[in-house]
Backbone as numpy.savetxt, mean C-alpha at the origin, in Angstrom:
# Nx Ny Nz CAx CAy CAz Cx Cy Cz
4.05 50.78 -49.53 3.55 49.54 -48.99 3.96 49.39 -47.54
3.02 49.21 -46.67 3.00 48.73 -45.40 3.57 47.29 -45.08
4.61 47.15 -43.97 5.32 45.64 -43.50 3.83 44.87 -42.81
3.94 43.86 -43.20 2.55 43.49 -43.03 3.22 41.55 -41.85
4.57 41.84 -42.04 5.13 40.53 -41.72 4.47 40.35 -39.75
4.53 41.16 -38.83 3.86 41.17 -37.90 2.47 41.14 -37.58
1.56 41.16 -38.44 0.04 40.92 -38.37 0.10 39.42 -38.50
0.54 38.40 -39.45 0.18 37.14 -39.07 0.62 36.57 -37.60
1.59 36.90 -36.51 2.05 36.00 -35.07 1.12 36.96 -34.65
0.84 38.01 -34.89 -0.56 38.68 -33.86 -1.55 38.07 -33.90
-1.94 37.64 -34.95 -3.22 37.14 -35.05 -3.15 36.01 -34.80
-2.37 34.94 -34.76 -2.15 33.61 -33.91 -1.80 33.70 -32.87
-1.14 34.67 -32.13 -1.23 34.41 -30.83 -2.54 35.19 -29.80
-3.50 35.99 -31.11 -4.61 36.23 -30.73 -5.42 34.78 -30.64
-5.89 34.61 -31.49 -6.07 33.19 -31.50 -5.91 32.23 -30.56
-5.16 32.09 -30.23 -3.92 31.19 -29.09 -5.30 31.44 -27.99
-4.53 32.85 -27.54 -4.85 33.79 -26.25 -6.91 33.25 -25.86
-7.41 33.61 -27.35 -9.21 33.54 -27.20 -9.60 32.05 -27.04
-8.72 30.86 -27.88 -8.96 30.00 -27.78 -9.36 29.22 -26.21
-8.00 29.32 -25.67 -7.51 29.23 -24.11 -8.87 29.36 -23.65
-8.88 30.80 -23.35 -10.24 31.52 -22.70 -11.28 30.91 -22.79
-11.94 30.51 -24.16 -12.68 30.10 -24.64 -13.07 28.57 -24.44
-12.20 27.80 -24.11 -11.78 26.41 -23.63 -12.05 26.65 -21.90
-11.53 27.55 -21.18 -11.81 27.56 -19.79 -12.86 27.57 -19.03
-13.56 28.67 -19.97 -14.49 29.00 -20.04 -16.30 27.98 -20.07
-15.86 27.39 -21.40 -16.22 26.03 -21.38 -16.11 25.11 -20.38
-14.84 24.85 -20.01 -14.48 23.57 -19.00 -15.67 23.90 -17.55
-15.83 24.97 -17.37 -16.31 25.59 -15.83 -17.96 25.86 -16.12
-18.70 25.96 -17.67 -20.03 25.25 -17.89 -20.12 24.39 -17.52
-19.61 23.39 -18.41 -19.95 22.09 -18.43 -18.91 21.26 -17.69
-18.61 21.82 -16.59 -18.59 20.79 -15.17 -19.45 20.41 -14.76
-19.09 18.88 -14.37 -20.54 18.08 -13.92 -20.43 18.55 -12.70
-19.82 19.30 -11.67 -19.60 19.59 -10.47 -19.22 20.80 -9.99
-19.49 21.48 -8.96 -18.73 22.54 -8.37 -18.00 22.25 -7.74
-16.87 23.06 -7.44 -15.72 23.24 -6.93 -15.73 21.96 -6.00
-17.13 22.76 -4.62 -17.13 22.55 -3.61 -17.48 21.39 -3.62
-17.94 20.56 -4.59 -18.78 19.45 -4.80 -17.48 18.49 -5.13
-17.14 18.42 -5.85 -15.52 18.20 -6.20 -14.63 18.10 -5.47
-14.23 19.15 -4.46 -13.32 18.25 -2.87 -14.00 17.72 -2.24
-15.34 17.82 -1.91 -15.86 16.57 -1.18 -15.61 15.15 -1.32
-15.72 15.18 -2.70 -15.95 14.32 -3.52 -14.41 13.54 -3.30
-13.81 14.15 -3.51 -12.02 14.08 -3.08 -11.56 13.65 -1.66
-12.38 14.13 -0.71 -11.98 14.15 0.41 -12.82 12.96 1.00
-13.83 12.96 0.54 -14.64 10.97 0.60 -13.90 10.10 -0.09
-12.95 9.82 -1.27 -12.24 9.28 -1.57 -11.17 8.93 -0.98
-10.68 10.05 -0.26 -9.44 10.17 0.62 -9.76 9.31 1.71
-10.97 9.43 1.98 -11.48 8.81 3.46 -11.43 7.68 3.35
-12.17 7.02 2.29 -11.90 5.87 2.13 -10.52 5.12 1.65
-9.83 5.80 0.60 -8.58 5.15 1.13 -7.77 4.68 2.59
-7.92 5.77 2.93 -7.34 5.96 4.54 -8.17 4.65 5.15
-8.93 4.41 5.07 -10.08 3.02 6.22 -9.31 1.99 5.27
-9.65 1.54 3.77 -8.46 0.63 3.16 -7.63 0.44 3.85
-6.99 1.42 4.20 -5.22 1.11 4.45 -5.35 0.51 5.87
-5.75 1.12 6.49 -6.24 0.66 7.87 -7.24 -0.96 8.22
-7.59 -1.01 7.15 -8.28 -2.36 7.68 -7.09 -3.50 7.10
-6.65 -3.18 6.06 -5.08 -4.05 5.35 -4.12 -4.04 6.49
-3.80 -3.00 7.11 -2.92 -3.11 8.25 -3.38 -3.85 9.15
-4.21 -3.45 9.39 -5.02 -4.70 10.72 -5.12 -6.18 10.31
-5.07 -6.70 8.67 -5.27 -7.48 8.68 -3.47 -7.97 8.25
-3.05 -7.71 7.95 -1.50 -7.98 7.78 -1.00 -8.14 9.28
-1.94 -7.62 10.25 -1.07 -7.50 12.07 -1.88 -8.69 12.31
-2.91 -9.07 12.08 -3.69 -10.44 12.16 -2.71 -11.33 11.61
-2.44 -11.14 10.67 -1.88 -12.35 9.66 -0.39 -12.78 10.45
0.39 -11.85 11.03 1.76 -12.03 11.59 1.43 -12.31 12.95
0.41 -12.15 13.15 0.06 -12.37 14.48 0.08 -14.04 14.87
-0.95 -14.44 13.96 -1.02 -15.76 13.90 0.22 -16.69 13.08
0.92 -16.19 12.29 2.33 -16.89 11.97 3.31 -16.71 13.14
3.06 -15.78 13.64 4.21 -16.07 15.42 4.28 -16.91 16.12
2.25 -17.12 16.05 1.91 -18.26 17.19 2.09 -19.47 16.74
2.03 -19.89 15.06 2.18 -20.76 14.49 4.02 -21.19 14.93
4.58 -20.48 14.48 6.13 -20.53 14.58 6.13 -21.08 15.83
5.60 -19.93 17.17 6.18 -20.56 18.68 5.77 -22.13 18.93
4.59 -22.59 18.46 3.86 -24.08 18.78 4.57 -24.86 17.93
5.25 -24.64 16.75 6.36 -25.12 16.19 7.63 -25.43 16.68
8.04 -24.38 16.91 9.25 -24.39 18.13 9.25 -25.34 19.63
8.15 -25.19 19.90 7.57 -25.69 21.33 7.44 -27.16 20.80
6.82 -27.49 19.81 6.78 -29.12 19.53 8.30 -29.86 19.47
9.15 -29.15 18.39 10.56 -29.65 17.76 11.09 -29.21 19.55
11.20 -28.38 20.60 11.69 -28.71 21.59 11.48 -29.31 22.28
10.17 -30.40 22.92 9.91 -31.24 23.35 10.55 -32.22 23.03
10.39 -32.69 21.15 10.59 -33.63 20.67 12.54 -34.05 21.05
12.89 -32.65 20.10 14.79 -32.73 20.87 14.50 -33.20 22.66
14.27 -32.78 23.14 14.46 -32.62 24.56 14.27 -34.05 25.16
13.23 -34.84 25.04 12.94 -36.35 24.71 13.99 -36.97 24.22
14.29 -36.59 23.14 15.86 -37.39 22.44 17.19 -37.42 23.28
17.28 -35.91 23.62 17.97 -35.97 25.01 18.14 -37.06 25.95
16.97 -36.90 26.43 16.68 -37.85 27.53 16.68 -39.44 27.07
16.21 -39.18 26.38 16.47 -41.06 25.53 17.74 -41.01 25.88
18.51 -39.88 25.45 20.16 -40.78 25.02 21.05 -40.27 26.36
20.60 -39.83 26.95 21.02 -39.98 28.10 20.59 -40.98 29.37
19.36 -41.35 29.20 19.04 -42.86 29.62 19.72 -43.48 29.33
20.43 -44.45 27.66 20.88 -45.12 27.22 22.66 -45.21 27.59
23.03 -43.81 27.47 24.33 -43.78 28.06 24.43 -44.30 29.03
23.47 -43.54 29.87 24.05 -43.91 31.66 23.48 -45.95 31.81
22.77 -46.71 30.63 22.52 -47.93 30.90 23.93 -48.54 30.47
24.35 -47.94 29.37 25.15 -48.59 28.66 26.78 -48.59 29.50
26.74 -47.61 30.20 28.01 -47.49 31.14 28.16 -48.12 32.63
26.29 -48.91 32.86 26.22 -49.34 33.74 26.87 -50.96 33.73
26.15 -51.42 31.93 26.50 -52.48 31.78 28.08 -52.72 31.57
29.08 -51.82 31.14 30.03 -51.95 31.08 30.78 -51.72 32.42
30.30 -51.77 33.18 31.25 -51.74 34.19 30.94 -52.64 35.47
C-alpha cells in the first residue's frame, strides 16, 4: 500500500493556487474599466478634492478675515467709548478740585 497522506494538502493547495487564478482572472473580465480608465478616473477625483480643499481654505481665510475686522471695529468702539469716560472723569476731577479750592 502506497502513503496516500500527501495527496489530500496537494490537492487543496492545488485548488487554493487555480482558484486565486481563476478569481483574477475574472476580476480583469469583468472590470467595468481599464487600467488606464481607472487612474483617470482617480486622478479627476484627486482633482477635485484638491479645488474642495482650496475653495474651504479660501473660505475659512474669508471667514477670519471678516472676524478680525469685526473684532478691530469692536475694539475701536469699546476704545472710544473708555476714552470718553476718561475724559468725562477727568473733566469732573479737574471741576471738582476747582470747586474745592
Amino acid at each position: 500500500m502506497a502513503d496516500d497522506r500527501g495527496c489530500p494538502l496537494k490537492s487543496v493547495g492545488l485548488a487554493f493556487v487555480s482558484g486565486g487564478l481563476l478569481g483574477a482572472v475574472m476580476a480583469l473580465l469583468l472590470a467595468p474599466m481599464s487600467g488606464r480608465q481607472t487612474r483617470e478616473q482617480l486622478r479627476g477625483y484627486t482633482r477635485r478634492a484638491e479645488e474642495n480643499i482650496h475653495k474651504l481654505a479660501d473660505n475659512v481665510t474669508r471667514i477670519l478675515d471678516q472676524a478680525m475686522d469685526t473684532r478691530h471695529e469692536f475694539i475701536k468702539d469699546k476704545q472710544a467709548i473708555l476714552s470718553d469716560a476718561v475724559e468725562d472723569g477727568r473733566v469732573a476731577m479737574l471741576r471738582e478740585r476747582e470747586r474745592l479750592s
